[in-house]
C-alpha atoms as one frame of an Amber mdcrd trajectory, in Angstrom:
protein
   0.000   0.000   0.000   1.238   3.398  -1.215   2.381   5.894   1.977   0.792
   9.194   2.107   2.339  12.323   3.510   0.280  15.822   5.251   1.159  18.937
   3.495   0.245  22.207   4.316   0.276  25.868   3.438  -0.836  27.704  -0.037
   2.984  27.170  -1.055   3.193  23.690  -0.907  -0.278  22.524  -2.119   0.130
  24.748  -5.347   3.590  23.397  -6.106   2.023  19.462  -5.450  -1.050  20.280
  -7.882   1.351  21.896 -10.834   3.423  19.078  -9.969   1.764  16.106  -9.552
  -2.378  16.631  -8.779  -3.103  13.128  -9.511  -1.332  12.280  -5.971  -3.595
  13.954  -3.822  -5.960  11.621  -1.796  -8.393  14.525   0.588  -7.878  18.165
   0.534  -9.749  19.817   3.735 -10.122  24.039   4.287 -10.989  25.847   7.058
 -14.689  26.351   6.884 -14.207  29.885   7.717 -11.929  30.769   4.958 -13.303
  32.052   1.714 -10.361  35.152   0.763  -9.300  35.117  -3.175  -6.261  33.387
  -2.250  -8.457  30.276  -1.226 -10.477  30.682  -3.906  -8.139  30.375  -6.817
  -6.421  27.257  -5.159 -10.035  26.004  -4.271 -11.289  26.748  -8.111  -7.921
  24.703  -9.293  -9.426  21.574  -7.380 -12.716  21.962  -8.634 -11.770  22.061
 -12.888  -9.488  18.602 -11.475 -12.750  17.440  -9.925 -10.516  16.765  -6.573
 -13.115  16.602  -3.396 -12.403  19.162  -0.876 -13.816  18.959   2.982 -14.463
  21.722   4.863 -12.886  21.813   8.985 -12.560  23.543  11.806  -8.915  25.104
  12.673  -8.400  22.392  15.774  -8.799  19.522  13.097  -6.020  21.146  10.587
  -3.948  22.315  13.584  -3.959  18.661  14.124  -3.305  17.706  11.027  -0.541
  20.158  10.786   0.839  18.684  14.212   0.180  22.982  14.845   2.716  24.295
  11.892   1.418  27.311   9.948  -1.027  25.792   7.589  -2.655  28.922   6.410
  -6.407  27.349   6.143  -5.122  24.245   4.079  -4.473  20.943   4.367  -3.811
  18.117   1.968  -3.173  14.661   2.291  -1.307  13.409  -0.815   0.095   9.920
  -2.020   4.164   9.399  -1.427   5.604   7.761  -4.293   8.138   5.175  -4.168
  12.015   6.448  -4.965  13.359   4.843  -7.518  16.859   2.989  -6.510  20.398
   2.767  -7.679  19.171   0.458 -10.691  17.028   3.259 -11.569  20.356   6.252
 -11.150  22.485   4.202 -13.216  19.783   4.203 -16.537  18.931   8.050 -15.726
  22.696   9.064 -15.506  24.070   6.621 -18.764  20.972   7.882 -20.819  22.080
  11.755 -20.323  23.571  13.688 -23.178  25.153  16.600 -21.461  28.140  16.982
 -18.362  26.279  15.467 -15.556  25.645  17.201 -12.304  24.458  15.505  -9.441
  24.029  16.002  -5.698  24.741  12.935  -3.177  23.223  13.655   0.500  25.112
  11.471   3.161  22.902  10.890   5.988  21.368  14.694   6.051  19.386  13.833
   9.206  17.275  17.376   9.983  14.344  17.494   7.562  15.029  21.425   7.347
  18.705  20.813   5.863  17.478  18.395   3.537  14.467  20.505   2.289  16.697
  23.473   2.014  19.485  21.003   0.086  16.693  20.166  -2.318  15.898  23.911
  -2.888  19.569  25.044  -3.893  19.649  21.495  -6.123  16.662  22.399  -8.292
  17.802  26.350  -8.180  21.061  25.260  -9.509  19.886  23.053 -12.156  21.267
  19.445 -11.540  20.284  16.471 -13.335  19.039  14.605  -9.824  19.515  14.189
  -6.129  20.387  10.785  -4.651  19.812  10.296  -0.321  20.790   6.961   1.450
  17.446   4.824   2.625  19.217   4.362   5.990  20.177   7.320   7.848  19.086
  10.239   5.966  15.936  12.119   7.228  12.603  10.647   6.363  10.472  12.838
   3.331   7.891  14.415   5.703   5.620  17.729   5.429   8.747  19.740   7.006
  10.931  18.464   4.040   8.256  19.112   1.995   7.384  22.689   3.185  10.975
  23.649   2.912  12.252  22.119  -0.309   9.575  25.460  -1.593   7.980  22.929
  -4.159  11.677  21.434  -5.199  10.712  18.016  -3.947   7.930  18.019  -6.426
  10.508  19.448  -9.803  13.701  17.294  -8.853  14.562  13.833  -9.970  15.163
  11.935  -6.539  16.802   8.326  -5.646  17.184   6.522  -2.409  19.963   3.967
  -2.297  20.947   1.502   0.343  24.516   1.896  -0.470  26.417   5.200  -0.905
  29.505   3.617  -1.203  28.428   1.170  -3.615  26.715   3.837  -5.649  29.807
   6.093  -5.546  31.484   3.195  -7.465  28.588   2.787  -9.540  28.988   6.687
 -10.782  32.360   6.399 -11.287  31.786   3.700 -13.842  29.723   6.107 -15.705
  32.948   8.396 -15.748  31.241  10.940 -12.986  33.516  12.282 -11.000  32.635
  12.377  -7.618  34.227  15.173  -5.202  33.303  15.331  -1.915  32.821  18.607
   0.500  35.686  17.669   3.907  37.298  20.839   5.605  40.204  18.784   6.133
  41.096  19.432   2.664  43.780  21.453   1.156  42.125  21.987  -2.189  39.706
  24.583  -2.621  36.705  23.771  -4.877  37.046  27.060  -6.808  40.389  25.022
  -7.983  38.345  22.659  -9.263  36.712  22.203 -13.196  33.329  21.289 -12.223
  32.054  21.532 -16.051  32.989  18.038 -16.571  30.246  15.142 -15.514  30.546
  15.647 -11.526  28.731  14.598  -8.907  29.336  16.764  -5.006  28.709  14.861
  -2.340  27.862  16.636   0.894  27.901  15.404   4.617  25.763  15.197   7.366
  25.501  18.206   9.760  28.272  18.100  12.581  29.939  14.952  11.306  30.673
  15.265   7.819  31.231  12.447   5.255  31.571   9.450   6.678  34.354   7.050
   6.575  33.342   4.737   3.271  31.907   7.818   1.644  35.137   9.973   2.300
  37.532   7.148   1.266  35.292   6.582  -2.386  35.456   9.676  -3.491  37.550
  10.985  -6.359  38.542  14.301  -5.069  37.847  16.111  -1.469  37.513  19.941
  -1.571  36.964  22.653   1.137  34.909  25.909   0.684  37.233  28.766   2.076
  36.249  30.729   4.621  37.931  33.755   6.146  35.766  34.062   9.531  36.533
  32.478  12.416  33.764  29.620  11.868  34.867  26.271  11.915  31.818  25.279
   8.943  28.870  25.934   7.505  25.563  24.521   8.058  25.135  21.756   4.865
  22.414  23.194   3.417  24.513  26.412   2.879  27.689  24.758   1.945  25.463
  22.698  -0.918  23.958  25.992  -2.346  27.808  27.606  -2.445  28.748  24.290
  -3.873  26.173  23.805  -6.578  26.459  27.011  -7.699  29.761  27.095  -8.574
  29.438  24.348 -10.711  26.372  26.371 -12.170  29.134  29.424 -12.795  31.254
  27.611 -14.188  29.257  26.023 -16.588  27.027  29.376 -17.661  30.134  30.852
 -18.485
């Protein structure tokens, strides 16, 4: 049986019904609600022929588990992410330089949202997340990722290592983001098929992960921070390779 996921907010609906609006499975709005804003959304479901419910605020504060939901609430199927099987076939059948973001073990839903924001911002081919480890796709995800989730092509391996190797087959470069290192990625070419790998918050890479990679960079910093919180060091990261290749 298919897994369905709560989203909320005006945001996040409209990106899921440009998106996807044969996923949704209820849509409920506060009964006391009737502004333009709801009404455009609510007209949208109507020419779909998608039911919606009317409620009372303490059953979509409820819902929401009492995050901002602005009068809206949607309950919409989760489909399955395709696997490594499924990366491999994407990545071979491509006809330009490759990018590709790897998330090791990103475990706050807010990081990973925000990851998935600067990865469909920057234009990469697809994200891949390990099954085991990384934070789960929820509403926060969701809300965050600012209707990314919805535009990106995703993956869920068991095996980051594995699929490191599996990459590198396909001549992708893999560099991964370790302030240890003494290379800076603004050395780097990042126009050639690449894929950055990026570490979970606090910890980093891990050990396999590290030790897989092709190249490790650092992003240079001048302050008197030790790093930066992953989502920010992926959106520096990304685009760079996006510079590089617009110009």
């Amino acid at each position: 049986m298919s897994k369905t996921l709560i989203i909320f907010g005006f945001h996040a609906i409209q990106a899921q019904l440009d998106a996807a609006p044969e996923g949704f499975v209820r849509v409920l709005t506060l009964n006391n609600r009737a502004d333009q804003r709801m009404s455009h959304l609510t007209n949208q479901f109507s020419q779909l022929g998608i039911p919606i419910t009317q409620a009372h605020k303490p059953q979509l504060d409820k819902l929401s588990k009492n995050q901002s939901h602005q009068g809206i609430v949607a309950e919409i199927l989760l489909p399955t992410l395709p696997n490594q099987d499924a990366l491999i076939n994407f990545v071979s059948g491509l006809e330009h330089s490759a990018l590709i973001l790897l998330l090791d073990s990103i475990q706050d839903p807010r990081n990973l949202g925000a990851c998935l924001r600067s990865a469909n911002a920057a234009g990469v081919d697809c994200v891949v997340i390990n099954k085991d480890g990384s934070a789960p796709i929820n509403a926060l995800v969701h809300k965050t990722s600012a209707g990314a989730l919805n535009q990106l092509k995703l993956f869920q391996v068991t095996n980051l290592a594995r699929t490191i190797k599996a990459l590198q087959q396909e001549n992708i470069w893999v560099v991964g983001l370790d302030g240890a290192s003494s290379t800076s990625i603004y050395q780097l070419d990042l126009t050639t098929p690449t894929a950055l790998i990026m570490g979970a918050e606090g910890k980093g890479l891990r050990r396999l992960s590290k030790q897989s990679c092709d190249q490790l960079v650092l992003i240079p910093m001048q302050g008197n921070v030790e790093s930066l919180n992953v989502s920010v060091a992926t959106g520096i990261s990304l685009f760079e390779a996006s510079r590089q290749r617009l110009t």
